[in-house]
C-alpha positions in Angstrom: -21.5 -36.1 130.0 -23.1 -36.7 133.6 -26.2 -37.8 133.4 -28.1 -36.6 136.8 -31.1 -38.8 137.6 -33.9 -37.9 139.7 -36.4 -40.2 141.7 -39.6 -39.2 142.8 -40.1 -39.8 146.5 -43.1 -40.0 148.3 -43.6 -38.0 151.6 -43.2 -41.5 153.6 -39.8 -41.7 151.5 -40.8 -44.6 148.8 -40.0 -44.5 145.5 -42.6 -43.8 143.4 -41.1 -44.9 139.6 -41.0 -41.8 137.9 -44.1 -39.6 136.5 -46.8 -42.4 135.5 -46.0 -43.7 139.7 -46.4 -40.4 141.1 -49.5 -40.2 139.4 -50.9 -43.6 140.2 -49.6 -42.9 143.8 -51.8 -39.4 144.1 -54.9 -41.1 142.1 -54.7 -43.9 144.8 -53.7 -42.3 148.2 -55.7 -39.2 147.4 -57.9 -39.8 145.0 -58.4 -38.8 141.4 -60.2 -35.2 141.8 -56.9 -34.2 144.0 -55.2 -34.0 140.1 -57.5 -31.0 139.9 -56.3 -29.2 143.3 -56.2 -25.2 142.6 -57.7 -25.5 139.2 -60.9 -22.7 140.2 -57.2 -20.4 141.1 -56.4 -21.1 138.1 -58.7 -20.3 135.9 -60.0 -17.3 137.7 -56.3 -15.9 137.3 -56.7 -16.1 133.5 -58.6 -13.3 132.2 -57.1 -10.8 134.8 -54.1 -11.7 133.7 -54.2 -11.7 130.1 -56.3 -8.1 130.9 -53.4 -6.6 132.3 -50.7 -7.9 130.2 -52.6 -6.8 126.7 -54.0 -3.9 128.0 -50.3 -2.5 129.8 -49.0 -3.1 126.4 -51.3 -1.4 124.8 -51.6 1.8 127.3 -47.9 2.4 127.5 -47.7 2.1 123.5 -49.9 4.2 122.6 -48.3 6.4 124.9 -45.3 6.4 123.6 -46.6 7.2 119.5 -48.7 9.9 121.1 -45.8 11.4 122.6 -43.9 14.0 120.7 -40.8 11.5 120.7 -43.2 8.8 119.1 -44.8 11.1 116.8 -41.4 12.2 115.8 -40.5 8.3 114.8 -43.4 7.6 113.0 -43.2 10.7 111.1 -39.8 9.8 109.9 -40.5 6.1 109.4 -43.2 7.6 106.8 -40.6 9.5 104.7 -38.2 6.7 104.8 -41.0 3.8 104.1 -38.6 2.3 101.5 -35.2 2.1 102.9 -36.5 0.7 106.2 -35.5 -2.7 107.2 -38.1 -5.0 109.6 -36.4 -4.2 112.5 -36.4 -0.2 111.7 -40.0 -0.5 110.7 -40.9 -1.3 114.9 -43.1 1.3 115.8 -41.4 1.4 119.2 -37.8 0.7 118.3 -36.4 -3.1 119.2 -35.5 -2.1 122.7 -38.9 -0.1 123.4 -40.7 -3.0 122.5 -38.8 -5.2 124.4 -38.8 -3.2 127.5 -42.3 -2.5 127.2 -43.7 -6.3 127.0 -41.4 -6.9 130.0 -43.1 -4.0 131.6 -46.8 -5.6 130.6 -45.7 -9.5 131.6 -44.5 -7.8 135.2 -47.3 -6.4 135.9 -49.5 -9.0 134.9 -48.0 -11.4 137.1 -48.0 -8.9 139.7 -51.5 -8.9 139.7 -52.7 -12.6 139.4 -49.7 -13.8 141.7 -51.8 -14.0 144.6 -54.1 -16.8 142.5 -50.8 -18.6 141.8 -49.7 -18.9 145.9 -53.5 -19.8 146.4 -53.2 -22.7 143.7 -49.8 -24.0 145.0 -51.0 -24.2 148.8 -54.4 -26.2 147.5 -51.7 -28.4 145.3 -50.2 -29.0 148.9 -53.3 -29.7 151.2 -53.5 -33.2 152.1 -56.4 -35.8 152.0 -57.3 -34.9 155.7 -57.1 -30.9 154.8 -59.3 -30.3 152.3 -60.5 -26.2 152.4 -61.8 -24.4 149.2 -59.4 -21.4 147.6 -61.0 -18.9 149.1 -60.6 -20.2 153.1 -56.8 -21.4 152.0 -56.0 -17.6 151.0 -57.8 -15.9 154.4 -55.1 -19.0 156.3 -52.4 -17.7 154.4 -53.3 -13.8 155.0 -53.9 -14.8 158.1 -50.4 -16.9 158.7 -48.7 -14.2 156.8 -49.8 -10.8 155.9 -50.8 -9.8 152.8 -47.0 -10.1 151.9 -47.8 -13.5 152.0 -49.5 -13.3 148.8 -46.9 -12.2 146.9 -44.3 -14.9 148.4 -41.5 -16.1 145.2 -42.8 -13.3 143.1 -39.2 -12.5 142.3 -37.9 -15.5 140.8 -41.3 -15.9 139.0 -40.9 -12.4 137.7 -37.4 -13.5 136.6 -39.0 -16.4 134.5 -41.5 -14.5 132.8 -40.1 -11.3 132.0 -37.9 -12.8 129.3 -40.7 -14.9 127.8 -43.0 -11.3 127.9 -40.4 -9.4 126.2 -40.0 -11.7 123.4 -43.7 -12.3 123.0 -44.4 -8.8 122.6 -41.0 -8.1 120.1 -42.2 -11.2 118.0 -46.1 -10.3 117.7 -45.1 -6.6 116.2 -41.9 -8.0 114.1 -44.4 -10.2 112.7 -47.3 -8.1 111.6 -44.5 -6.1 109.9 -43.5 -9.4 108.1 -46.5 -10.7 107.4 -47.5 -7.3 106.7 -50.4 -7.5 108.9 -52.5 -4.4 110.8 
């Protein structure tokens, strides 16, 4: 096997010596509170986020058993309580339950992308260029358009929606083997 090697370069082009020397060089060219650049992006993207990915979830389920179709699955996951496997006994159906937390994780990250382009461009800022999160995303509206804000939000919609899909179809799989409500 190949083994590929990477080296962490400075913007002047020196080696820096791996993770522990790009973090001594930040620390020491722009001080230690730069290692906390776009944390306020961060954590104001949190609660939004897990808002909209619970609460998606939860509005298109409920949906769904409330429908006739849904009604129709429940009512004959009741008669057939016994015979029903872990998989059967999904509320939604495997593939609903997938498609569903893929739905939820998409829109969640739809709505607290903006926080994340925010973050990266505070991560960027230089010594010399030091502007708060809310004065770095009026530049980038500014620089950009609104459209701006939403920059990469298809490959990082490609990354999450497998990891949604799967959260969602483990968290019901498992109340149904831990036998949990």
């Amino acid at each position: 096997m190949f083994q590929v090697r990477t080296r962490l370069v400075a913007p002047g082009g020196e080696a820096l010596g791996g993770v522990i020397g790009a973090f001594r060089h930040v620390v020491q060219t722009e001080g230690f509170f730069s290692l906390y650049k776009g944390l306020l992006p961060s954590i104001l993207s949190m609660a939004p986020s897990g808002a909209v990915f619970y609460g998606v979830y939860d509005i298109l389920k409920s949906a769904y058993l409330h429908s006739p179709e849904g009604r129709k699955r429940i009512q004959n996951m009741r008669q057939q309580d016994q015979e029903l496997n872990a998989l059967e006994q999904l509320e939604l159906g495997p593939m609903r339950t997938f498609l569903y937390g893929a739905i939820s994780g998409a829109c969640a990250e739809a709505a607290t992308y903006p926080f994340e382009v925010v973050r990266r461009q505070l991560q960027l800022q230089g010594r010399a260029t030091k502007m708060s999160a809310l004065a770095t995303a009026v530049k980038i509206v500014e620089r950009g358009g609104f459209p701006a804000l939403y920059a990469g939000l298809i490959p990082s919609l490609l990354q999450v929606l497998p990891s949604a899909s799967i959260s969602y179809f483990v968290y019901e799989f498992m109340k149904i083997v831990l036998k949990v409500e």
